[in-house]
C-alpha positions as CSV (number, residue, x, y, z in Angstrom):
1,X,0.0,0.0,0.0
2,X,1.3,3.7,-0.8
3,X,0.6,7.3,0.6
4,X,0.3,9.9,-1.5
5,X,2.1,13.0,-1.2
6,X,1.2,16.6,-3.2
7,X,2.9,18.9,-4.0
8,X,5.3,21.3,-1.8
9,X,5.4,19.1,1.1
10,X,8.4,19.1,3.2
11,X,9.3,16.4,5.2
12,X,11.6,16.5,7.8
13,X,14.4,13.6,8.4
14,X,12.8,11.2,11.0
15,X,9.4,11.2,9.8
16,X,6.7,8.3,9.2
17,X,4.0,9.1,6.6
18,X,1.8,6.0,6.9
19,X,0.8,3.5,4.1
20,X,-2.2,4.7,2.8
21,X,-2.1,8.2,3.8
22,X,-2.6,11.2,1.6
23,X,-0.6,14.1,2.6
24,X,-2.2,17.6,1.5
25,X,-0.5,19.6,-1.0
26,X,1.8,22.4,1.1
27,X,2.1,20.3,4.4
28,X,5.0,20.1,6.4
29,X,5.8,17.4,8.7
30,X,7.9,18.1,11.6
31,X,11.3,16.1,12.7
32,X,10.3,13.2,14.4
33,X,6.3,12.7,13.9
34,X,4.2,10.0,12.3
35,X,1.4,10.9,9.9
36,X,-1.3,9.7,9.1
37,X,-5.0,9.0,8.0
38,X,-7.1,11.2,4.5
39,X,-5.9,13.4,4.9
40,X,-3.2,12.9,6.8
41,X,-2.5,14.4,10.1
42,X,0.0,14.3,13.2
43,X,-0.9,10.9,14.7
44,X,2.3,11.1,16.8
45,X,5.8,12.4,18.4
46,X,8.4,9.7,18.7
47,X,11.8,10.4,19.7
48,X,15.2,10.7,17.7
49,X,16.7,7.8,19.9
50,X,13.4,5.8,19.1
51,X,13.7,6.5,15.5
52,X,17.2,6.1,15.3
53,X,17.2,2.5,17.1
54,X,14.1,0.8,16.4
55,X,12.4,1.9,13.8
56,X,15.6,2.0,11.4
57,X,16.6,-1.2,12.8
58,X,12.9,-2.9,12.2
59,X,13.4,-1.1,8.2
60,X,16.7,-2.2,8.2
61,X,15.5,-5.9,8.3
62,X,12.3,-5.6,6.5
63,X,14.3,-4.5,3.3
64,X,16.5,-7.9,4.3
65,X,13.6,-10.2,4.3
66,X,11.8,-9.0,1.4
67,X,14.7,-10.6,-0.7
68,X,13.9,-13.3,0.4
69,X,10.5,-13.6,-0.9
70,X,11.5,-12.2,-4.4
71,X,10.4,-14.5,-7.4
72,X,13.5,-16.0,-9.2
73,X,14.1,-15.3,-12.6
74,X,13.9,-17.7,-15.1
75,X,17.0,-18.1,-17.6
């Protein structure tokens, strides 16, 4: 699932926009917040060390597993 984002948003480093969100044309997320919902709003402040630890480590492994699952190629 995707969110959509419009025109002249800014997005500051540390941010979640949730899967399935629409973020309005203009909006700016803060450092450190997770957005969400149509359209999408401030759902939530989590901290740099959160976001730095867990959540890069949990998206560190995600894109690690998905390899796993990816359909071979036939020659």
């Amino acid at each position: 699932m995707e969110s959509i984002v419009m025109d002249s948003c800014y997005i500051e480093s540390g941010s979640i926009i949730a899967a399935g969100a629409v973020l309005l044309e203009g909006s700016k997320v803060g450092k450190c917040k997770i957005w969400a919902g149509v359209p999408a709003k401030k759902v939530k402040d989590i901290s740099p060390e959160l976001f730095e630890g867990e959540v890069m480590r949990k998206a560190n492994h995600y894109v690690k597993y998905s390899g796993w699952f990816k359909e071979e190629t036939k020659d």
